[in-house]
MMTF fields as JSON, N, C-alpha, C and O atoms, coordinates in Angstrom:
{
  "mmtfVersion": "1.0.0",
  "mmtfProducer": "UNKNOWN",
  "numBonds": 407,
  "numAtoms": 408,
  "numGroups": 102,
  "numChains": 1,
  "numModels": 1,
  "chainsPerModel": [1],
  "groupsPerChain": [102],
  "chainIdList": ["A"],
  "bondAtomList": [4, 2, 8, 6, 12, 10, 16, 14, 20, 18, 24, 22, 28, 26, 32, 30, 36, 34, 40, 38, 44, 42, 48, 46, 52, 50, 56, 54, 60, 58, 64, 62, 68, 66, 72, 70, 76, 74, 80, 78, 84, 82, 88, 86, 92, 90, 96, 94, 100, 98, 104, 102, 108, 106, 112, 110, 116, 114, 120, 118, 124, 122, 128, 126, 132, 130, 136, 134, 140, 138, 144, 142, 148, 146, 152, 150, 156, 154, 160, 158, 164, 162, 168, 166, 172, 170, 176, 174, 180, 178, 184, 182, 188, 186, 192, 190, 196, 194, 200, 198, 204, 202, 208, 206, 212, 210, 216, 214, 220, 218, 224, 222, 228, 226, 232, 230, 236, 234, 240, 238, 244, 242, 248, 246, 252, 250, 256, 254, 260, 258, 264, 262, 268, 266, 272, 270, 276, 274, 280, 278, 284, 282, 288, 286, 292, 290, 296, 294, 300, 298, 304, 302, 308, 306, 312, 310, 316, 314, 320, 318, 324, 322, 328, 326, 332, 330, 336, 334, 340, 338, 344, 342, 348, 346, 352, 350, 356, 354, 360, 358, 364, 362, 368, 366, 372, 370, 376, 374, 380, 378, 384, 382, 388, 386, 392, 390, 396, 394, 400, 398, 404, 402],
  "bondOrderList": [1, 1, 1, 1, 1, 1, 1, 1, 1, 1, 1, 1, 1, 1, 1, 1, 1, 1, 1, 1, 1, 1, 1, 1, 1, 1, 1, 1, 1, 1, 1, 1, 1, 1, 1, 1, 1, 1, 1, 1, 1, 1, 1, 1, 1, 1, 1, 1, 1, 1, 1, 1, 1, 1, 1, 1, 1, 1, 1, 1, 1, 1, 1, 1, 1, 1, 1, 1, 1, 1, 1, 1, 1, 1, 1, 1, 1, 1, 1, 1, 1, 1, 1, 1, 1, 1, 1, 1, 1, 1, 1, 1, 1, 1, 1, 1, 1, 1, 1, 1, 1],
  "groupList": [{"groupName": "UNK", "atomNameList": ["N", "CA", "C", "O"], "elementList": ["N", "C", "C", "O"], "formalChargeList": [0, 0, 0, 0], "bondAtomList": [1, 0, 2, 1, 3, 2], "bondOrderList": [1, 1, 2], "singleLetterCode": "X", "chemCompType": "L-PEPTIDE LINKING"}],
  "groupTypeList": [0, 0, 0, 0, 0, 0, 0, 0, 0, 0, 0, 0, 0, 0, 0, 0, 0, 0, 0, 0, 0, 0, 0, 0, 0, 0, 0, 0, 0, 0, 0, 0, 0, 0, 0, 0, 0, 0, 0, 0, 0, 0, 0, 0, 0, 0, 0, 0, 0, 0, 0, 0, 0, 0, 0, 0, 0, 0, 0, 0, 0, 0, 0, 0, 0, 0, 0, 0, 0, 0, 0, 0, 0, 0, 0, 0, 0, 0, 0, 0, 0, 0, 0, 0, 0, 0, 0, 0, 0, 0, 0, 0, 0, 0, 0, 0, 0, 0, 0, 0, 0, 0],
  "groupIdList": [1, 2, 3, 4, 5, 6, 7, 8, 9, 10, 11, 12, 13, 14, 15, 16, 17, 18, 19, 20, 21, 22, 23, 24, 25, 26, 27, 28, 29, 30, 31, 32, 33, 34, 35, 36, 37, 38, 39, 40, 41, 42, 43, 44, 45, 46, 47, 48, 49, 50, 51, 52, 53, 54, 55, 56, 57, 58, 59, 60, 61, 62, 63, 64, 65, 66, 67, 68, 69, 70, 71, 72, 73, 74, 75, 76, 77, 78, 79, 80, 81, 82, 83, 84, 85, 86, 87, 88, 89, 90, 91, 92, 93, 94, 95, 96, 97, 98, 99, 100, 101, 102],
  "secStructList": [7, 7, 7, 3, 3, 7, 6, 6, 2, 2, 2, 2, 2, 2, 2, 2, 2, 2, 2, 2, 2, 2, 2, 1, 7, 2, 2, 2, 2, 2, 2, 2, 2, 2, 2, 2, 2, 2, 2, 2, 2, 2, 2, 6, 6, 6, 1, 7, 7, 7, 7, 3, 3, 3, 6, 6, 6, 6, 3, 3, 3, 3, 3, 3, 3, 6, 6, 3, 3, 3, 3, 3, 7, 7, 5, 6, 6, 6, 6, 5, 7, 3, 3, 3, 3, 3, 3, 3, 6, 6, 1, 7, 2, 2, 2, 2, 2, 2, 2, 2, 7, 7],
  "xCoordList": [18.039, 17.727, 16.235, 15.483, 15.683, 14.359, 14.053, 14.877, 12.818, 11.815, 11.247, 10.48, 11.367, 10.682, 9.661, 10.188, 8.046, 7.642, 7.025, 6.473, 7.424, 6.918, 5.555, 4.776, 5.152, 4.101, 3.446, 2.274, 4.201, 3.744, 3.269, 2.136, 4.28, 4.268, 3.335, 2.934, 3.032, 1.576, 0.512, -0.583, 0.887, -0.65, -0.7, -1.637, 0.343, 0.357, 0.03, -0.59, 0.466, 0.301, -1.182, -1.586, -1.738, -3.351, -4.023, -4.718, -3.634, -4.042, -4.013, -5.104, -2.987, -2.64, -3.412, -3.804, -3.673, -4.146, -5.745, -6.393, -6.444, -7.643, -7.873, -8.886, -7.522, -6.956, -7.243, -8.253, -6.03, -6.392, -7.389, -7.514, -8.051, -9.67, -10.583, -11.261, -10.858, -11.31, -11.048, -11.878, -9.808, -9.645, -9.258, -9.33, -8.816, -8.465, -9.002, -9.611, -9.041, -9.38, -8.963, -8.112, -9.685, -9.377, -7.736, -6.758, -7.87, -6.339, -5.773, -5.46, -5.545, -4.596, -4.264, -3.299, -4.877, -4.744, -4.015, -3.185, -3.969, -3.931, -2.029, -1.086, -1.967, -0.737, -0.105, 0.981, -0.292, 0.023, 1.238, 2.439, 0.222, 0.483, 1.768, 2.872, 1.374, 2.337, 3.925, 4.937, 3.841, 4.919, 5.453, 6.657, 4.95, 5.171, 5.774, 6.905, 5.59, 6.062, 6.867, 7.511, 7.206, 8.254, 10.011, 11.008, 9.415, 10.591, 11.462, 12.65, 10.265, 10.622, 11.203, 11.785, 11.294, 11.941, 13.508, 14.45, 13.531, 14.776, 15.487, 16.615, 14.906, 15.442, 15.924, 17.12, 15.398, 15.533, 16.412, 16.954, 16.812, 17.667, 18.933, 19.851, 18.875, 20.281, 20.248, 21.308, 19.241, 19.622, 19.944, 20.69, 19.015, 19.215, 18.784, 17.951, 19.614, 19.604, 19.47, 20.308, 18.379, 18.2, 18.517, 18.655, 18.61, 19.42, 18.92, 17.77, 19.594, 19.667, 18.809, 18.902, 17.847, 17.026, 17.396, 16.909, 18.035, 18.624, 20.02, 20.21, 20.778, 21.86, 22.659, 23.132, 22.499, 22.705, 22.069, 22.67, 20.94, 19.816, 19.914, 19.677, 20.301, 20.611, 19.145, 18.891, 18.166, 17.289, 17.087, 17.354, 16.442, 16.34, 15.143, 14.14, 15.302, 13.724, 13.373, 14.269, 11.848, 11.754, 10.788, 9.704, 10.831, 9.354, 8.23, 8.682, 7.713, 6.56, 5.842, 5.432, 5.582, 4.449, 4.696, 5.329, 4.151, 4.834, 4.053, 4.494, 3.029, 2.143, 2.729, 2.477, 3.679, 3.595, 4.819, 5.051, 5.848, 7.057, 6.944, 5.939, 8.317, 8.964, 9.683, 9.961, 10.179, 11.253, 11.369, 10.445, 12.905, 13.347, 14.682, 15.25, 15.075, 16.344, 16.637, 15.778, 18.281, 18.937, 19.878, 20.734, 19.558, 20.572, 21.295, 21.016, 22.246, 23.55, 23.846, 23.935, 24.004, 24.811, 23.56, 23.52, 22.791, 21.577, 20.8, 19.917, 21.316, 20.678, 19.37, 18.718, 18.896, 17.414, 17.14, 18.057, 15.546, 15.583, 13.947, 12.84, 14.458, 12.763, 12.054, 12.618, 11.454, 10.3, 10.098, 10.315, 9.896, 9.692, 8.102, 7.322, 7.808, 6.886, 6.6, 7.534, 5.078, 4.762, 4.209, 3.5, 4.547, 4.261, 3.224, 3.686, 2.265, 1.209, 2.629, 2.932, 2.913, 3.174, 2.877, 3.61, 2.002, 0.939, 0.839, 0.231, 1.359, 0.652, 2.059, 3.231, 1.265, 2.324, 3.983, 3.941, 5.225, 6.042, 6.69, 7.562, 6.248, 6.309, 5.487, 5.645, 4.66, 3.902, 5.086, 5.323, 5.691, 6.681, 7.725, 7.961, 8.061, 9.293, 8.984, 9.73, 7.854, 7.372, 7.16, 7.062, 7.152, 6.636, 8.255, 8.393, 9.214, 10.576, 11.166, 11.972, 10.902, 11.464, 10.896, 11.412, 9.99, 9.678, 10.324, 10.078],
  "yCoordList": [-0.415, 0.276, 0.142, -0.002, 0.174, -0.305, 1.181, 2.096, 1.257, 3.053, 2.757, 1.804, 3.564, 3.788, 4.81, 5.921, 4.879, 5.621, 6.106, 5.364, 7.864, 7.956, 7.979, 7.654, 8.086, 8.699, 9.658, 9.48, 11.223, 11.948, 11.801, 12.085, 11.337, 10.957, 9.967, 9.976, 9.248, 8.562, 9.565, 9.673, 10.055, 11.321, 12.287, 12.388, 12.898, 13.695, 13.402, 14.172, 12.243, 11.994, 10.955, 10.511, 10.718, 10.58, 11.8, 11.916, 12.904, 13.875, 14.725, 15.223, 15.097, 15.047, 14.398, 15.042, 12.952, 12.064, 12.57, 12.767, 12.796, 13.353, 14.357, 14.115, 15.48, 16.881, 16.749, 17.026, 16.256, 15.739, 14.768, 14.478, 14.331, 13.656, 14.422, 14.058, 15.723, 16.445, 17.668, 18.421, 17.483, 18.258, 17.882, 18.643, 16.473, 15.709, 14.728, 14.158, 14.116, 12.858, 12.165, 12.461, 10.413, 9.432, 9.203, 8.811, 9.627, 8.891, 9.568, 9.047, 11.208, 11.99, 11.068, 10.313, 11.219, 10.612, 9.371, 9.295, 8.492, 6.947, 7.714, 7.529, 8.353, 8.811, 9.617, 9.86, 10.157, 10.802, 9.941, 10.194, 8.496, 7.778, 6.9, 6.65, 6.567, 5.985, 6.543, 5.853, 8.219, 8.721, 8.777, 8.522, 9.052, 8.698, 7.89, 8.146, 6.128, 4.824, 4.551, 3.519, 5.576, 5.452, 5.722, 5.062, 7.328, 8.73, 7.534, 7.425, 6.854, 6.232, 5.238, 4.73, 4.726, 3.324, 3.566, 2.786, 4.855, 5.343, 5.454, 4.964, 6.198, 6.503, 5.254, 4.967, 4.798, 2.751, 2.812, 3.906, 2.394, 1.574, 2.476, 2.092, 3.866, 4.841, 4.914, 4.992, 4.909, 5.49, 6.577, 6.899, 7.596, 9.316, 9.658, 9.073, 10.914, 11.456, 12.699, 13.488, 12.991, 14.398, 15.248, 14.877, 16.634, 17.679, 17.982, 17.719, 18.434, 18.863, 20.219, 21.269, 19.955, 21.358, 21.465, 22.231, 20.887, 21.181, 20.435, 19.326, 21.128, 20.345, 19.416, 18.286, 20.503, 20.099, 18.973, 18.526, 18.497, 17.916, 16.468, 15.328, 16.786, 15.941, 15.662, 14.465, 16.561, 16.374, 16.661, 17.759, 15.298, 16.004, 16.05, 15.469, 17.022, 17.042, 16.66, 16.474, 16.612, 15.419, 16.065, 15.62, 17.325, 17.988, 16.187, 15.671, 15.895, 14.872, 15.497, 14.661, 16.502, 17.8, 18.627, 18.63, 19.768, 21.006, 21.631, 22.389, 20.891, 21.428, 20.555, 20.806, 19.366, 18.68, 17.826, 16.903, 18.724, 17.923, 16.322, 16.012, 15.675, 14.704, 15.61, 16.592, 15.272, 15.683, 14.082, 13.418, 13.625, 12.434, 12.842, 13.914, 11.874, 11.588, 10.412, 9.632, 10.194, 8.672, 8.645, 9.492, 7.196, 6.947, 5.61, 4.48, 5.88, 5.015, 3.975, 2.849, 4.17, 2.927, 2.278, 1.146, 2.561, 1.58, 0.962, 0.104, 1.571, 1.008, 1.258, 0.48, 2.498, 3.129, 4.209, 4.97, 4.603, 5.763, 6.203, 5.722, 7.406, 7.999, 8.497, 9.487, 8.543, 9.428, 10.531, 10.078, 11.503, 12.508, 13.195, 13.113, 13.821, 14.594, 14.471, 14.314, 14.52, 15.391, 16.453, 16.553, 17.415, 19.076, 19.661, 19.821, 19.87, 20.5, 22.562, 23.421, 22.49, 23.25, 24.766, 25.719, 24.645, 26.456, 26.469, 27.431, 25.461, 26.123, 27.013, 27.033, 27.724, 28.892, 28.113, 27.062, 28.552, 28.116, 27.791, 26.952, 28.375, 28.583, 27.247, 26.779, 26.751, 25.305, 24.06, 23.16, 24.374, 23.337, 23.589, 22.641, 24.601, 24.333, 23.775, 23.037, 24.233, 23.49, 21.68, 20.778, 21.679, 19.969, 19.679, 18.532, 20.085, 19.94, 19.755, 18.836, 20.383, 20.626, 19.664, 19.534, 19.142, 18.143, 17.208, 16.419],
  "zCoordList": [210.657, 211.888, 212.204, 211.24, 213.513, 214.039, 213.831, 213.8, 213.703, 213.877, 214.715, 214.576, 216.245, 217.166, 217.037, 217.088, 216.848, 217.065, 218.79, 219.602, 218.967, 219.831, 220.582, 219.686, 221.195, 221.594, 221.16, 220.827, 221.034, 220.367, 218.757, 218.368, 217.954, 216.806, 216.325, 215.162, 217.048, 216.796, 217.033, 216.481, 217.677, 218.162, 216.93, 216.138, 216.915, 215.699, 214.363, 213.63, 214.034, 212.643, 212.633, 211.559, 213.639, 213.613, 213.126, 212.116, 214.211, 213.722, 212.738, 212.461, 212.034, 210.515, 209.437, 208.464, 209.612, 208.55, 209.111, 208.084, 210.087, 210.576, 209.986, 209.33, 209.781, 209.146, 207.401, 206.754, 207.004, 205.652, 205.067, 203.877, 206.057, 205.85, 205.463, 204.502, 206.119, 206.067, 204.56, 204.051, 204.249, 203.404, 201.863, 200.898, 201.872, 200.684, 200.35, 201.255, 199.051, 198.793, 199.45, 200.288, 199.183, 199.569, 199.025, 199.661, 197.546, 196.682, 197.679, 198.75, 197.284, 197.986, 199.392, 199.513, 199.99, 201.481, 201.309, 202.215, 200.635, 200.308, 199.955, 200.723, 198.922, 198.748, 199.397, 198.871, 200.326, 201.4, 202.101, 202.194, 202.693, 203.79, 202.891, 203.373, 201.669, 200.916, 200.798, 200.917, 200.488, 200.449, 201.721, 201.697, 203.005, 204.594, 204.48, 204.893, 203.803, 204.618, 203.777, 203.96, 202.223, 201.294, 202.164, 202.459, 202.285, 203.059, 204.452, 204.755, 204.973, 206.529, 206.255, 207.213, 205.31, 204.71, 204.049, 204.194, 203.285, 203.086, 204.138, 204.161, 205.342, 206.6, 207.073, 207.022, 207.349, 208.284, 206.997, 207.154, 206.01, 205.247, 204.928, 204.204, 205.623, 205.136, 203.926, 203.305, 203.388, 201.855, 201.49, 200.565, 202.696, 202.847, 204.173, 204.867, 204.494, 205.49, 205.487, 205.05, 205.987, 205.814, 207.055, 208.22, 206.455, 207.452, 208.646, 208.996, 209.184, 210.778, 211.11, 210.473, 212.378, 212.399, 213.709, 214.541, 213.82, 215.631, 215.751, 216.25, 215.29, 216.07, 217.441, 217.567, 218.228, 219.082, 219.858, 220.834, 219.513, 220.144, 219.001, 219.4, 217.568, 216.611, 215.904, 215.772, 215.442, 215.365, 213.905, 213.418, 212.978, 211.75, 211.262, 211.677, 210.026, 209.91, 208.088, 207.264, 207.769, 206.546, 206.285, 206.663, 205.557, 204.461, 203.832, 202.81, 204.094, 203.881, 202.837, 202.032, 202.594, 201.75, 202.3, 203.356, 201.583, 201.095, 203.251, 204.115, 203.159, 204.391, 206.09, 207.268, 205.328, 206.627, 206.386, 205.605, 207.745, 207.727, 209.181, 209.819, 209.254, 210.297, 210.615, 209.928, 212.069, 212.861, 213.421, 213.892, 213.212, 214.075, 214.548, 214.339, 215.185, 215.794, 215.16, 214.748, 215.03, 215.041, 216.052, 216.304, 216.823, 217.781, 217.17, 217.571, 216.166, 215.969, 216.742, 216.253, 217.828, 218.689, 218.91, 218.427, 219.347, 219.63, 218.356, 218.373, 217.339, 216.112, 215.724, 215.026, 216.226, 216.259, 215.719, 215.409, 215.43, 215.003, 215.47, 215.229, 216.282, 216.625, 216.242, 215.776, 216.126, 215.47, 215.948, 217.072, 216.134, 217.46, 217.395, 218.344, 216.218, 215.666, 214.41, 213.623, 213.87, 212.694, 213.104, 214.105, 212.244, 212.08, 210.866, 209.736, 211.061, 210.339, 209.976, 210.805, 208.858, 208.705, 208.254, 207.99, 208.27, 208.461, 209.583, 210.052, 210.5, 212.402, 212.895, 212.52, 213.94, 214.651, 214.935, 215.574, 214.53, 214.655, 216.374, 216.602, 217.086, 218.493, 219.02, 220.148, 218.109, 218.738, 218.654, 219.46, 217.407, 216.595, 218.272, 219.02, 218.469, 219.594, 221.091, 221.735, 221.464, 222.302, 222.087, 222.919, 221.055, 220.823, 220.755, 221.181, 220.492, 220.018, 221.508, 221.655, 222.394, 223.743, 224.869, 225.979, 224.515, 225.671, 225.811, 226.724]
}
C-alpha cells in the first residue's frame, strides 16, 4: 500500500521533531524518527493494524511514544493509506478533535 502523507501530517510531525529538538538528544531524536519509519512500514506492509479511534470516520490511531501518537486512515480499494495527524500527547484533548474534524 502507498502512504499518503497529508498536509497536515507533514506540518505536524515537523513540528513534533522541532519540539523534541529542543528537548532530547540527538540519538533520542535519531530513534524517534527510526521507530516512526519502523511503525509506518508495518502499516504499508499489513503486518499490523492498529485500533480504531473513530469508527465511523475509520480512523486509526498508533501511540509512536508514550508523548506522541499517529492517527491514519486506510483506504483499501484505492490501495492507500493516509496519514492524517501527529499528536503531541500532553496537548489539550479538544485540539486533537479539531485537527480530527477537518
Amino acid at each position: 500500500m502507498e502512504i499518503i502523507w497529508t498536509k497536515l501530517a507533514k506540518i505536524t510531525y515537523i513540528e513534533i521533531l522541532e519540539n523534541l529538538t529542543k528537548r532530547w538528544t540527538k540519538n533520542e531524536l535519531v530513534s524517534f524518527n527510526n521507530l516512526t519509519n519502523e511503525l509506518l512500514e508495518k502499516i504499508q506492509n499489513n503486518k499490523i493494524v492498529y485500533p480504531y479511534v473513530n469508527h465511523s470516520l475509520r480512523i486509526h490511531k498508533v501511540i509512536i511514544h508514550k508523548n506522541v501518537s499517529l492517527f491514519y486512515k486506510k483506504d483499501a480499494d484505492a490501495n492507500k493509506i493516509y496519514l492524517i495527524t501527529f499528536f503531541n500527547n500532553r496537548m489539550n484533548p479538544e485540539k486533537l478533535k479539531e485537527l480530527l474534524n477537518k
